[in-house]
N, C-alpha and C positions, 0 to 999 in steps of 0.2 A: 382454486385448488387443483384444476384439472393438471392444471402445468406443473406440481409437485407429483401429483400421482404418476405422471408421464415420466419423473427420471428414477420415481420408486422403479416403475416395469424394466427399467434399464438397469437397476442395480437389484439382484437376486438378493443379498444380503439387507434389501432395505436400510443401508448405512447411504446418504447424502458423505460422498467426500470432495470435501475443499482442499483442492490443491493449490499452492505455496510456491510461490516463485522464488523462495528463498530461504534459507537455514537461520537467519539470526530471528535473534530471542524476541526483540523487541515488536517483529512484525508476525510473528509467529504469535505472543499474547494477544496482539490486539486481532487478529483472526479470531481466535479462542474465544478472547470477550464478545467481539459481533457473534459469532456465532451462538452462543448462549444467551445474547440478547433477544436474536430471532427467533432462537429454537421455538418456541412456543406456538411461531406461525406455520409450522409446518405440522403434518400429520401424526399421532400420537405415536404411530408404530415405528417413526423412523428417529435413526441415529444420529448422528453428525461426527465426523473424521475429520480434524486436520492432518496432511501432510506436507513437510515443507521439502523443496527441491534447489536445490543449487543451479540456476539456469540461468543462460546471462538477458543481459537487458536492452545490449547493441548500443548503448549509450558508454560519453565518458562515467567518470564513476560518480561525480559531482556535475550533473547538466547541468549550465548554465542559461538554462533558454526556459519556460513554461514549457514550449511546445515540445522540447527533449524530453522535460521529468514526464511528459505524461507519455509519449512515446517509448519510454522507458519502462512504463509500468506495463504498457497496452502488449509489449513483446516478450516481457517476462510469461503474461498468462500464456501468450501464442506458443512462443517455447514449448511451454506446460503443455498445452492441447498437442505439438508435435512428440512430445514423452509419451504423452497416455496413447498414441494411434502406433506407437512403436512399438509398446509392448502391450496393447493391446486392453487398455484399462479404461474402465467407462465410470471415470471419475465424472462429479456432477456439475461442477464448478471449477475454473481456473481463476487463479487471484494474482496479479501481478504489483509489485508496493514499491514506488519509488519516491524518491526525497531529492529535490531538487531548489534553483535559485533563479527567481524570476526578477530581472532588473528592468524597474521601470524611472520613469525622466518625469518630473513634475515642474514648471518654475524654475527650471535651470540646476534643477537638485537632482542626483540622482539618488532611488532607494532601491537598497539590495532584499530583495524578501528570500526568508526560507520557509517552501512549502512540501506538502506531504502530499502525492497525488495515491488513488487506487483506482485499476482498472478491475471488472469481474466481468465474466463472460463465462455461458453454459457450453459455449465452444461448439454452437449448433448456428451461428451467426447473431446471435444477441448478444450485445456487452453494454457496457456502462461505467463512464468514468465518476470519481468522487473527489472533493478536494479537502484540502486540511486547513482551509484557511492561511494567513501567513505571517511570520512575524519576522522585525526588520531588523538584519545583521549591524552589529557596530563598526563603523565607518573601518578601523583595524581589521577585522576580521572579514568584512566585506573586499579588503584591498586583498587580500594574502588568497580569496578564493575566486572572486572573477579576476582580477590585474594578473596574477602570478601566477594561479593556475595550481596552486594547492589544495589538493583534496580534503574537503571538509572534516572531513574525520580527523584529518591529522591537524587541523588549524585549529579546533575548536579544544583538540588537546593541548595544544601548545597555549591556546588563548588561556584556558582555565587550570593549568597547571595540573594537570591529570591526567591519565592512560585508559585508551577504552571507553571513552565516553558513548559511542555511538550503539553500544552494546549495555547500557545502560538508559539513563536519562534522556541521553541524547543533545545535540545543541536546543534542541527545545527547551528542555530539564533544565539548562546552564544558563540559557538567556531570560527565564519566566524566575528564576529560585527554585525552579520543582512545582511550581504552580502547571504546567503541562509538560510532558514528558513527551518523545518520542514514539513511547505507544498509542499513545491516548491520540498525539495530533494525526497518527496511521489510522485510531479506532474511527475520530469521525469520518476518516476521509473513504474508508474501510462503509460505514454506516451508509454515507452518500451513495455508494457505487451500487450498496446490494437493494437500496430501496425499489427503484423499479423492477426487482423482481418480485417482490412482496408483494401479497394480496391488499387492492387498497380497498377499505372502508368504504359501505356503500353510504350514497346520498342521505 
């Protein structure tokens, strides 16, 4: 608990804020959920803030590499930590959420996976990546975003006859039935990242 009481002394308002690498809905709830998941582990007097930022990623808008989507998340938060020393905010937490396409080769096959990475870092040198697991693009829909170089967002609309998916369900949502959304595959990847900061259980 020592390491909570040390970022209460940093924030006079004892509000704990999580800052957002990002404005859309979908990675914004699933902040909201973890954070109301953990609340609990933290000290009774303190609050918890989401805020989301518009901050870029340095990445294309659809990585197609592992090492991208996660480098993608890890510069969202950095961004974030270069916002808060600009103006000068001792926010407690940076959150960076990126969604990405990791192709691997089995047997002569290749499969296109789409996964959901989170980076979180106190922005004092400890961070910590999380992953969403992944699930595997239909061979169409797979051609239209590595071969051609079409942005997911707009394939998975065209794939499923609809507008704004990404701001919704998500291609998660569209490829499970709704059985996992876009937030929820951000929630766990989101849960991954913040557990080593959690107090763990003793022996």
């Amino acid at each position: 608990m020592a390491f909570f009481r040390s970022l209460l002394n940093r924030n006079t308002t004892q509000t704990l804020v999580v800052a957002v690498g990002s404005t859309r809905r979908p990675k914004l709830d699933a902040v909201r959920e973890v954070c109301s998941l953990i609340r609990h582990r933290f000290p009774p007097d303190a609050a918890m803030e989401v805020r989301g930022f518009d901050v870029p990623s340095g990445v294309r808008h659809t990585p197609l590499t592992r090492e991208d989507t996660m480098s993608g998340a890890r510069q969202r938060a950095e961004a974030l930590i270069a916002l808060a020393r600009q103006n000068n905010e001792t926010w407690s937490y940076f959150v960076g959420l990126e969604g990405g396409i990791d192709v691997v080769s089995i047997g002569g096959q290749r499969y296109v996976f789409l996964q959901n990475w989170a980076y979180v870092t106190d922005g004092r040198g400890r961070g910590s990546f999380g992953q969403s697991g992944g699930i595997v693009l239909p061979d169409a829909l797979a051609a239209k975003v590595v071969d051609q170089g079409v942005e997911l967002s707009e394939a998975i609309d065209a794939f499923a006859g609809a507008h704004g998916i990404r701001d919704g369900q998500g291609a998660w949502g569209v490829l499970t039935g709704g059985l996992i959304t876009r937030q929820q595959a951000f929630t766990t990847a989101l849960i991954a990242a913040f557990a080593p900061f959690l107090p763990q259980p003793g022996p």
